[in-house]
LOSE-847976 format. One record per residue: z, y, x of N, C-alpha, C, O in turn; residue in one letter; residue number from 1. Coordinates in steps of 0.001 Angstrom, whole numbers, plus 500000, padded with zeros to 6 digits. Each point is the difference from the previous one (the first is absolute). Layout:
BEGIN
+--------+--------+--------+--------+--------+--------+--------+--------+--------+--------+--------+--------+---------+-----+
:    n.w :    n.v :    n.u :   ca.w :   ca.v :   ca.u :    c.w :    c.v :    c.u :    o.w :    o.v :    o.u : residuo : num :
+--------+--------+--------+--------+--------+--------+--------+--------+--------+--------+--------+--------+---------+-----+
:      Z :      Y :      X :      Z :      Y :      X :      Z :      Y :      X :      Z :      Y :      X :       a : NUM :
...
+--------+--------+--------+--------+--------+--------+--------+--------+--------+--------+--------+--------+---------+-----+
***
This chain:
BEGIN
+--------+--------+--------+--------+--------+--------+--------+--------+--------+--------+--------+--------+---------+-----+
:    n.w :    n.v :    n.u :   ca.w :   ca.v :   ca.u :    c.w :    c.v :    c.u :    o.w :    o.v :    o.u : residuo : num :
+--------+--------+--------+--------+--------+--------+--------+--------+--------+--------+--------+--------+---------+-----+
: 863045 : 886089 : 449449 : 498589 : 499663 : 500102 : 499172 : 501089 : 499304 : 500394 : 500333 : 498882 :       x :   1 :
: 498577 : 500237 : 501587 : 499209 : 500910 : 499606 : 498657 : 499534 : 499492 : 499147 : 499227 : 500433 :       x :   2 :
: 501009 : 501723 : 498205 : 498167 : 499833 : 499366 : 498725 : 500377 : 500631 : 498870 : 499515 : 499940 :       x :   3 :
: 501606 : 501431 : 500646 : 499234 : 500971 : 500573 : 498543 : 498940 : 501237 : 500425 : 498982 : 500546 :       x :   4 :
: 498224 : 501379 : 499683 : 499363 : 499610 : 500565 : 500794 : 499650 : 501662 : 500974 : 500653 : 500377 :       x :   5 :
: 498682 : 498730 : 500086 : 500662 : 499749 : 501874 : 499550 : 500956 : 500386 : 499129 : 500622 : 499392 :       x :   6 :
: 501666 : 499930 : 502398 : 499446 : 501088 : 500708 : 498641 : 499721 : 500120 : 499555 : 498931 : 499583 :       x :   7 :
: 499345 : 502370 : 501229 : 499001 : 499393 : 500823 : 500060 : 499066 : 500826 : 499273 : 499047 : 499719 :       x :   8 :
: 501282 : 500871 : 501138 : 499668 : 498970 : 500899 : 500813 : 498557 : 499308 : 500025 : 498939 : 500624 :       x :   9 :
: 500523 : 501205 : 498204 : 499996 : 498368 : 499497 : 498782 : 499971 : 499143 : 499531 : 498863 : 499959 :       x :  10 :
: 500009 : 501737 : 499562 : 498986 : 499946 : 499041 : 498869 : 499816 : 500758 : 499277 : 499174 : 499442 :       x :  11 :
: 500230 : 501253 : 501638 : 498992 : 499723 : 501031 : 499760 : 498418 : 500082 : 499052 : 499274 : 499701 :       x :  12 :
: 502429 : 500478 : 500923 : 499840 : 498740 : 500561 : 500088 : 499035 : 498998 : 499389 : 498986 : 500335 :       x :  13 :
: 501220 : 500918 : 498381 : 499577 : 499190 : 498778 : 498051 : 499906 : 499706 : 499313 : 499054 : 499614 :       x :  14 :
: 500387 : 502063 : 500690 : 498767 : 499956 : 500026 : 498811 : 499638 : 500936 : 498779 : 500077 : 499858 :       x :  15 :
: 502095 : 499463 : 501234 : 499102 : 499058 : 500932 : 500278 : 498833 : 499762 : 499133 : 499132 : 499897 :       x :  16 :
: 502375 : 500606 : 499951 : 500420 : 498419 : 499626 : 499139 : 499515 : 499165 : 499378 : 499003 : 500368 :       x :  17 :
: 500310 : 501655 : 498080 : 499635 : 499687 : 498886 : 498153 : 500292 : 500095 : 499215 : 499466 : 499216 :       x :  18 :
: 500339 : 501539 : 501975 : 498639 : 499889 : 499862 : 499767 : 501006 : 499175 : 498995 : 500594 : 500389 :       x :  19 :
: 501242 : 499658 : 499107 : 499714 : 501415 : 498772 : 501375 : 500703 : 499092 : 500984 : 499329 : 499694 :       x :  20 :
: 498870 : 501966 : 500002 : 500672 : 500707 : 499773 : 500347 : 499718 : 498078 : 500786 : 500592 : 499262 :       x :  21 :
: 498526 : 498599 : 500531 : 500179 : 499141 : 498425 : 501491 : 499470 : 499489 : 500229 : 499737 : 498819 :       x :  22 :
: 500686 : 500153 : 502178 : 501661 : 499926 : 499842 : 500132 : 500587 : 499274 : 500224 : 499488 : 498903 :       x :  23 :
: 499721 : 502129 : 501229 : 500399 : 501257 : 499655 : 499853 : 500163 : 498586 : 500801 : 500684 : 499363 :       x :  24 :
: 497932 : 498554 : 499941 : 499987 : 499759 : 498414 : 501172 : 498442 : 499603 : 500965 : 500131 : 499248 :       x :  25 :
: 498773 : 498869 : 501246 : 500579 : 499148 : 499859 : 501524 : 499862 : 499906 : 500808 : 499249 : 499454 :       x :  26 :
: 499204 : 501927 : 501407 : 501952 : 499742 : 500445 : 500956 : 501628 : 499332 : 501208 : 500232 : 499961 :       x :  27 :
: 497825 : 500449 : 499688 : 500621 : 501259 : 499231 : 499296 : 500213 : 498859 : 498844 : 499631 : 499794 :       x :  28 :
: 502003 : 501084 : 499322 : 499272 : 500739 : 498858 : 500686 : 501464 : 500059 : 501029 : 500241 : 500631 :       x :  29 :
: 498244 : 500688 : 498617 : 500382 : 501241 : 499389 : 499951 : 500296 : 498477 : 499327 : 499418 : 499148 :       x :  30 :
: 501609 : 501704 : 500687 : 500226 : 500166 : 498482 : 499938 : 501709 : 500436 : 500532 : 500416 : 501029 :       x :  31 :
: 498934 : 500223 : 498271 : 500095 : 501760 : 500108 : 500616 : 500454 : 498382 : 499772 : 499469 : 498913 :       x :  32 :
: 500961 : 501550 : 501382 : 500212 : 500605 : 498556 : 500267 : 501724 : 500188 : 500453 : 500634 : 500953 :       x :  33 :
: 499083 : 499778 : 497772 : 500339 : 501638 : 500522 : 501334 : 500560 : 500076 : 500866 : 499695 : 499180 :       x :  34 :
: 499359 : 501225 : 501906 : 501405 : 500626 : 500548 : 500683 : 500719 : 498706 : 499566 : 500835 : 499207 :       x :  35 :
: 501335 : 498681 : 500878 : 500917 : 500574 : 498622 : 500346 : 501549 : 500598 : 499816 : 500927 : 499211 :       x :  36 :
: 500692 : 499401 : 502192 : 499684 : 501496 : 500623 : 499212 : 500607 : 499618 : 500066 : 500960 : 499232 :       x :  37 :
: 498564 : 498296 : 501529 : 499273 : 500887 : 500460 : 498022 : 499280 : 499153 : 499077 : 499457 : 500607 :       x :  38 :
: 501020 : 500859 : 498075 : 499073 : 499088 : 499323 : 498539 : 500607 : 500271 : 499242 : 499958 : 499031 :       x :  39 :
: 500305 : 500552 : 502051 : 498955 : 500478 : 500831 : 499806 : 498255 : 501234 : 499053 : 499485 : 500594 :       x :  40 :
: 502143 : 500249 : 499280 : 500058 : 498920 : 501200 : 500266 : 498408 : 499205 : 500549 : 499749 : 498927 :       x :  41 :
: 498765 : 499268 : 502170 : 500646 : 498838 : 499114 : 500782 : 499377 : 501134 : 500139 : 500446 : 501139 :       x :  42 :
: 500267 : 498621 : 498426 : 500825 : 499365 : 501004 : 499490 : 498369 : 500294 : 499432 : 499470 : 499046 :       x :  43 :
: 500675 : 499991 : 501767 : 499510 : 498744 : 500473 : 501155 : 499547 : 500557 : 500866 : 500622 : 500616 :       x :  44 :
: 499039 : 498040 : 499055 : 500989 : 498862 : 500877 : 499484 : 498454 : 499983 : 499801 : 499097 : 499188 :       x :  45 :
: 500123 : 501113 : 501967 : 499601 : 498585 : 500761 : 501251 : 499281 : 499645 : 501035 : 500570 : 499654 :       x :  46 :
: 498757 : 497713 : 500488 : 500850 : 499023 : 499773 : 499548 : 498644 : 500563 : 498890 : 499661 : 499590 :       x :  47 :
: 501597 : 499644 : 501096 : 499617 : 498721 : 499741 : 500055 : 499119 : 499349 : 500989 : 499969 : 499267 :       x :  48 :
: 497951 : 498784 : 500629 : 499672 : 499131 : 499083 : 499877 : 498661 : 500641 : 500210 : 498989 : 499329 :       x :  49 :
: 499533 : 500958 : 501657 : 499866 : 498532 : 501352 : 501642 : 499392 : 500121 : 500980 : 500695 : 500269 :       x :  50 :
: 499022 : 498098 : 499506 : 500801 : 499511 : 500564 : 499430 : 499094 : 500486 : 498778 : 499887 : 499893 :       x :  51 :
: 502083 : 499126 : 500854 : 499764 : 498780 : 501166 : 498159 : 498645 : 499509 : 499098 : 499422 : 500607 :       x :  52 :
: 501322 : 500750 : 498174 : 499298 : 498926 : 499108 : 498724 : 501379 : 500173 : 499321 : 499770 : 501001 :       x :  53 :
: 500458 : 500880 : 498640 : 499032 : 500893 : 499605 : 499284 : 500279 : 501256 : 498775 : 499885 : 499951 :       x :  54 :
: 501964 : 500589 : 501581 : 499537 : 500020 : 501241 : 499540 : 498936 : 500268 : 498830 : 500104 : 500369 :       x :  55 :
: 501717 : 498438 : 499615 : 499439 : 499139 : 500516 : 498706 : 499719 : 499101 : 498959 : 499770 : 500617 :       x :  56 :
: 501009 : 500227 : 498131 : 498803 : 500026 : 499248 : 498920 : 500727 : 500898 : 499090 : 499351 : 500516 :       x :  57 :
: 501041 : 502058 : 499663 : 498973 : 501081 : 500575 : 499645 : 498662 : 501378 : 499237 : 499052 : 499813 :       x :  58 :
: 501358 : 501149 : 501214 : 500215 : 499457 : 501247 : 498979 : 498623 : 499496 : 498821 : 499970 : 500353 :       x :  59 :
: 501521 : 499402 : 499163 : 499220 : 498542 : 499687 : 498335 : 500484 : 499404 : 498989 : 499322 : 500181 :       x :  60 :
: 501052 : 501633 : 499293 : 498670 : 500103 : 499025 : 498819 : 500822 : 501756 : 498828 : 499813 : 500328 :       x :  61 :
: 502269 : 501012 : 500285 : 498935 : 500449 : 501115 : 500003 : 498957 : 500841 : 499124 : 500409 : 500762 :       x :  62 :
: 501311 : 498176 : 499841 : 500076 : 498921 : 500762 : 498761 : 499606 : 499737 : 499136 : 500094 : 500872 :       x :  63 :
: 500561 : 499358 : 497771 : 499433 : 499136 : 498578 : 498292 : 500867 : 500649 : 499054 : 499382 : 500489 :       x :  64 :
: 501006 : 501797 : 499345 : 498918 : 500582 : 500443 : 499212 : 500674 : 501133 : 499151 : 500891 : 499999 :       x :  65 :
: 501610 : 498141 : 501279 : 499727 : 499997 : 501332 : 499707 : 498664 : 500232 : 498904 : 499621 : 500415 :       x :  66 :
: 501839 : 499799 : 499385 : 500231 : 498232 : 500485 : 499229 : 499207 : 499133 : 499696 : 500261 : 498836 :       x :  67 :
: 499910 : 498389 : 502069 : 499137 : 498887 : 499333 : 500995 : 499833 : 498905 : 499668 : 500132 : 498822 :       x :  68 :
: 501899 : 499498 : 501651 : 500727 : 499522 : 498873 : 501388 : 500214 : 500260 : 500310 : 500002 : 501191 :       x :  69 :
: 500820 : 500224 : 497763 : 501064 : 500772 : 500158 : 500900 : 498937 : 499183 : 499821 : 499847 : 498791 :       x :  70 :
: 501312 : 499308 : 502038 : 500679 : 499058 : 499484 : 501202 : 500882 : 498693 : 499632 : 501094 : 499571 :       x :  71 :
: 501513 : 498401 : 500002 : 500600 : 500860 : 499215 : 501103 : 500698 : 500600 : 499994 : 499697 : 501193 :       x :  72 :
: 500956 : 501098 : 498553 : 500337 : 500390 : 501016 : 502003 : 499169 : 499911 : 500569 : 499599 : 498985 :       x :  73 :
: 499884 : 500415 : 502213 : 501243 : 499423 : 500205 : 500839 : 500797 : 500007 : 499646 : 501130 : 500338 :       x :  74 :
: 502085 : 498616 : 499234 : 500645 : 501099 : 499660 : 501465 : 499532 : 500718 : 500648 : 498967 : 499832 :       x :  75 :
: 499537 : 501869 : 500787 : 501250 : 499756 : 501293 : 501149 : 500961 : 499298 : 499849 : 501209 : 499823 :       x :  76 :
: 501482 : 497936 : 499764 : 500820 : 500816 : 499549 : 501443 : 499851 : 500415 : 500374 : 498854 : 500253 :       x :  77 :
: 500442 : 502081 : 499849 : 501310 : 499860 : 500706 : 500978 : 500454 : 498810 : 499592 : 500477 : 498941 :       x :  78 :
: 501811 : 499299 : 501396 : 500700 : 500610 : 499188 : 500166 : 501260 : 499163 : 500819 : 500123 : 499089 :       x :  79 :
: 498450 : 500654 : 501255 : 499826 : 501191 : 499490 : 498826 : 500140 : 499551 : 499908 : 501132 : 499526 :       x :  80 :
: 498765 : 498074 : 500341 : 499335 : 499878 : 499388 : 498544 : 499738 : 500551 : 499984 : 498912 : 500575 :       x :  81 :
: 498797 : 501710 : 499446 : 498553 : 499377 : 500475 : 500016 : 501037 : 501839 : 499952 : 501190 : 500313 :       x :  82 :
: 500142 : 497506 : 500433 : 500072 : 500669 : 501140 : 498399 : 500362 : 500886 : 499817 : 500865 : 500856 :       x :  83 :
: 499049 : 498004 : 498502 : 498571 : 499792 : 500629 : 498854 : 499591 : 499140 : 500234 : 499129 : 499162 :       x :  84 :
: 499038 : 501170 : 500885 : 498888 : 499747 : 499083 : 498921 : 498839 : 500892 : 498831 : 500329 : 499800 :       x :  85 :
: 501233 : 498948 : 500729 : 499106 : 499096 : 500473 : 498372 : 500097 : 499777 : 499734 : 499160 : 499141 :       x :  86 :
: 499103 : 501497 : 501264 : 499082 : 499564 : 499302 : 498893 : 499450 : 501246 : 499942 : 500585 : 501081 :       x :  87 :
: 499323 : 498382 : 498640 : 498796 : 499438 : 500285 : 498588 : 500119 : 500110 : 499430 : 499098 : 499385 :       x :  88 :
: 499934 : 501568 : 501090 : 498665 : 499955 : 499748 : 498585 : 499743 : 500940 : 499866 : 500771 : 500950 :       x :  89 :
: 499291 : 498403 : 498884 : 499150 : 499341 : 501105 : 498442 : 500661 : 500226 : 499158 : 499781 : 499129 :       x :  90 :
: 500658 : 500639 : 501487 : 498743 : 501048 : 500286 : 498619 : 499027 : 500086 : 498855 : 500395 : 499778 :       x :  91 :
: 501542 : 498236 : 500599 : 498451 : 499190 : 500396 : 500152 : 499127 : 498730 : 500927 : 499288 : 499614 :       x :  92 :
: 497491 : 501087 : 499703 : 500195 : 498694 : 498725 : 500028 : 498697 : 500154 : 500700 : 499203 : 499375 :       x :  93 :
: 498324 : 500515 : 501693 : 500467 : 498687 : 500345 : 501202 : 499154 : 500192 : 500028 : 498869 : 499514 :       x :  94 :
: 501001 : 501624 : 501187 : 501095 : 499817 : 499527 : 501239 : 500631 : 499036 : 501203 : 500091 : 500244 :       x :  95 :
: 498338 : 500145 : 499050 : 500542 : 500758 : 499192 : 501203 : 499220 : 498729 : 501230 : 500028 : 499970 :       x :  96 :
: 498038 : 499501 : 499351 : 500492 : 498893 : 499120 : 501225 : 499146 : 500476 : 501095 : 499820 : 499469 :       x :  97 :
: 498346 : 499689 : 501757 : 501221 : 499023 : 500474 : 500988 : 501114 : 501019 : 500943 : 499524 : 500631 :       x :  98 :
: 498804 : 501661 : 499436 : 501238 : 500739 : 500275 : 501026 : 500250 : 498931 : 501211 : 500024 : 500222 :       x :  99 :
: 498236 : 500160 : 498618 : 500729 : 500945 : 499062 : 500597 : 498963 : 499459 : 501066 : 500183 : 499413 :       x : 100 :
: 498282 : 498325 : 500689 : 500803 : 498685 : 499164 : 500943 : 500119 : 500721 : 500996 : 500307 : 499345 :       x : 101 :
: 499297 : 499549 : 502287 : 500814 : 499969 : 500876 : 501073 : 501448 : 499578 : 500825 : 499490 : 499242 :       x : 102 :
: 499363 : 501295 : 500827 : 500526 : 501501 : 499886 : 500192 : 499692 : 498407 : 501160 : 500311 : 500270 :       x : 103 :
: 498843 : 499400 : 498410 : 500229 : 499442 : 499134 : 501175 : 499170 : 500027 : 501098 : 500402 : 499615 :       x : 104 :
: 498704 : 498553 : 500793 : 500976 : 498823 : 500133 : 501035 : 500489 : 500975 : 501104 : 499476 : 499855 :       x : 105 :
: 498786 : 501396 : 501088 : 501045 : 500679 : 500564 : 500858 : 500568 : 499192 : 501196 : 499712 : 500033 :       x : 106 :
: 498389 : 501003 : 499294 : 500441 : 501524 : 499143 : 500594 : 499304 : 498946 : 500752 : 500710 : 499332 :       x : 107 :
: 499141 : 497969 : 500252 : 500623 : 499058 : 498672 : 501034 : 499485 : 500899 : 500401 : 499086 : 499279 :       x : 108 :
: 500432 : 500829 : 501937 : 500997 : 500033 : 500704 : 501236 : 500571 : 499961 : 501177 : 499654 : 499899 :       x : 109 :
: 497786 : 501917 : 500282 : 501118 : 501208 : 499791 : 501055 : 499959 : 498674 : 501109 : 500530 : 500074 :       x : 110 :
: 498477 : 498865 : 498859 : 500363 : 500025 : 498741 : 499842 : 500802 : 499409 : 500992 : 500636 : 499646 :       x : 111 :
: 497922 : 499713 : 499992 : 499440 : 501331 : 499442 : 500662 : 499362 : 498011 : 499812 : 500727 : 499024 :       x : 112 :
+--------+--------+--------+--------+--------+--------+--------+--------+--------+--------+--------+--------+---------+-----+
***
C-alpha cells in the first residue's frame, strides 16, 4: 500500500465524487526535512492519515452540507472486514425527518 498521493485520474475522480479537491488536506499530510546529500535541497514525503472512520467522517460532513438531512451512516461487513459504507441523505425538507428516522432504524439493523 502506498503513501504517496493517487494517480491523476484517481485523484480527479475523488474530486468529483467528493465535490471539491479538500480530500487532499483531509486524507494526506507532509513532513519535509533537509537532504543529508544534498543540504541546498530538502526533501518531502507525503503519507497518509485517512482511514475508513476518517473518510467516512469527510463523506458525511460534505452530505450534511448539501442535504436537508443526512441519516447516520450503515456499516456492511464481511469476513475480512468493512465491505460498504451505507449512507442516507434526503434533499426535500419536507420530508426529510421522517426519511432519516426511516434510514436510521434501518442502519440499527445492520448492527452497527
Amino acid at each position: 500500500m502506498s503513501d504517496a498521493l493517487p494517480p491523476k485520474a484517481w485523484a480527479d475522480r475523488l474530486t468529483r465524487i467528493f465535490g471539491t479537491d479538500e480530500w487532499k488536506k483531509d486524507f494526506y499530510s507532509t513532513s519535509s526535512w533537509q537532504s543529508l546529500i544534498d543540504p541546498e535541497k530538502r526533501v518531502e514525503r507525503t503519507y497518509k492519515t485517512a482511514d475508513q472512520e476518517r473518510i467516512t467522517e469527510f463523506f458525511m460532513k460534505r452530505l450534511k452540507g448539501k442535504f436537508a438531512a443526512v441519516a447516520k451512516p450503515g456499516f456492511l461487513y464481511n469476513s475480512k472486514g468493512l465491505l460498504f459504507v451505507l449512507m442516507f441523505a434526503a434533499g426535500n425538507e419536507k420530508g426529510a425527518n421522517a426519511g432519516v428516522k426511516i434510514a436510521n432504524d434501518l442502519m440499527k439493523g445492520l448492527g452497527q
